[in-house]
N, C-alpha and C positions, 0 to 999 in steps of 0.2 A: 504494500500500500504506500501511495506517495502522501508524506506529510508538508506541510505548508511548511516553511523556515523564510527566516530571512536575516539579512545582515542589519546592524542599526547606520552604518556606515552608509548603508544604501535607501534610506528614509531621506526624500526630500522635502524641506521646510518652505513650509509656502506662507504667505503674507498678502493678503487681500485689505485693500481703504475702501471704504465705501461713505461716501455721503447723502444721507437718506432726509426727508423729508418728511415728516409724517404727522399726519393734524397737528399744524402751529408748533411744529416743535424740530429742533433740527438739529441731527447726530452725528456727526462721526464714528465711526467702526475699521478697526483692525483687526482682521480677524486671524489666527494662526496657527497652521496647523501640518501634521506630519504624510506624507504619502509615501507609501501605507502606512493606515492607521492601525496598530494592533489593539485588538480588543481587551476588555480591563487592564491594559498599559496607559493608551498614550489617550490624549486629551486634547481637546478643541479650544482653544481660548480664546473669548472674545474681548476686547477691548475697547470700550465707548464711552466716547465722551460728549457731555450736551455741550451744546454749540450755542444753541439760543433759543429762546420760546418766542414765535414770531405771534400768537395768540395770546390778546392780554389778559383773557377768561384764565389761565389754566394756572396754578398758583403750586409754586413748588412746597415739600420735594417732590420729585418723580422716581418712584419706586420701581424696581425692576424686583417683580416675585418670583419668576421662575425661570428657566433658560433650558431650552426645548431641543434636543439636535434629531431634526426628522426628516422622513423622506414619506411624499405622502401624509398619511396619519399611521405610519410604522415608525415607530419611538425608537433612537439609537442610544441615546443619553440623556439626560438632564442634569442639571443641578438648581433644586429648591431651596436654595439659600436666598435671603433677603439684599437688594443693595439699592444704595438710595443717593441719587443725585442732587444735590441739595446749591447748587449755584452753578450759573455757565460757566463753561472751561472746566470743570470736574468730571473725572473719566474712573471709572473702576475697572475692574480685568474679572473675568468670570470665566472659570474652565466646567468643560462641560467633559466628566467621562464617556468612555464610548462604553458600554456595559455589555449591547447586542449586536452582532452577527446576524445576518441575512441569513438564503440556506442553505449555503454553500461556503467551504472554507475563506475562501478568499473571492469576494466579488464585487463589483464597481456601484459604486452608486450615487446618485444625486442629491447631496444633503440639503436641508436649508437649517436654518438656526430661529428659533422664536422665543422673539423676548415677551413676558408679558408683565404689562404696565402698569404701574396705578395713581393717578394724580388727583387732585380735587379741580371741576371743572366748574367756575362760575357760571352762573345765570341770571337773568333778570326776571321778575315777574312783577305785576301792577299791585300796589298798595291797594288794601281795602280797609278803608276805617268804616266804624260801625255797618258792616255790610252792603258796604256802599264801594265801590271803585274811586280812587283817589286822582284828580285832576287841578292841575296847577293854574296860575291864572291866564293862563296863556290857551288850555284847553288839552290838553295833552296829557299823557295819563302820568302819574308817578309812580316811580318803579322802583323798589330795591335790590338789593345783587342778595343772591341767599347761594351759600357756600356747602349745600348739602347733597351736591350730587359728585360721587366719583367715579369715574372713569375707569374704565380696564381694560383697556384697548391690548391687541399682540400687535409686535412688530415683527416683520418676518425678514430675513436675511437671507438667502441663499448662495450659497459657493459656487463661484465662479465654475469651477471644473469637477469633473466627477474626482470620486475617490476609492480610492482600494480601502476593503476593511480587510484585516487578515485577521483569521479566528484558529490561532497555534494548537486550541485544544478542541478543534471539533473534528478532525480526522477519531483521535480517541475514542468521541463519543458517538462516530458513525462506525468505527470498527467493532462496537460493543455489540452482541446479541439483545 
């Protein structure tokens, strides 16, 4: 039986920028990573940083709750750890293990990465005094900002180029009865 092996020497490190845009809010991303990826070894890390909130609704920080490495809705890695961008130009690094294998030892595939977000997003709604709608002297309604809706948007990222996963121990567990 042929088992999968490989050299580390022979692992290319790749590096993706990306500048994304994404409701009133705008990122940078480095993303980087090894081809081939060995499975429970190596790790995907992403690196983002907010750039700027071009919506003046959305009130920091902006949370990042989970960080997704998918292909499809087939889940390769996560990491559910919390991180929170709390001022422009502040970036954190998030590695995402690869934990799954496809179904086959070593096979190429199309990752994407998804962050998912959490921020508080302003809104306006019309004053109502004593159950009446509230209007200025001008005729125009008054409105207060109420800060009780948030948001939980995903940001999706995907890699540039496919990628090898190599899975060292699944020859094992396909030679097993």
């Amino acid at each position: 039986m042929c088992e999968p092996s490989y050299k580390k020497e022979d692992q290319i490190f790749r590096s993706e920028f990306r500048e994304t845009e994404f409701d009133g809010i705008i990122f940078n991303s480095i993303i980087t990573y090894p081809n081939p990826i060995v499975i429970n070894k190596d790790s995907i890390i992403v690196e983002i940083e907010l750039v700027e909130i071009t919506d003046p609704r959305i009130v920091l920080p902006i949370n990042i709750t989970s960080a997704l490495m998918l292909e499809g809705a087939t889940l390769f890695g996560q990491n559910l750890n919390r991180y929170s961008l709390d001022a422009p130009e502040q970036r954190v690094q998030i590695a995402i293990p690869i934990t799954k294998s496809g179904n086959q030892p070593e096979e190429n595939h199309q990752l994407s990465i998804r962050l998912s977000l959490e921020y508080i997003y302003l809104h306006e709604k019309q004053v109502i005094n004593d159950g009446l709608l509230a209007y200025d002297l001008y005729g125009r309604p008054v409105m207060q900002i109420v800060r009780d809706q948030v948001l939980k948007p995903n940001l999706a990222i995907g890699l540039e180029q496919s990628v090898t996963l190599l899975d060292l121990t699944a020859a094992a567990r396909q030679s097993t009865p």
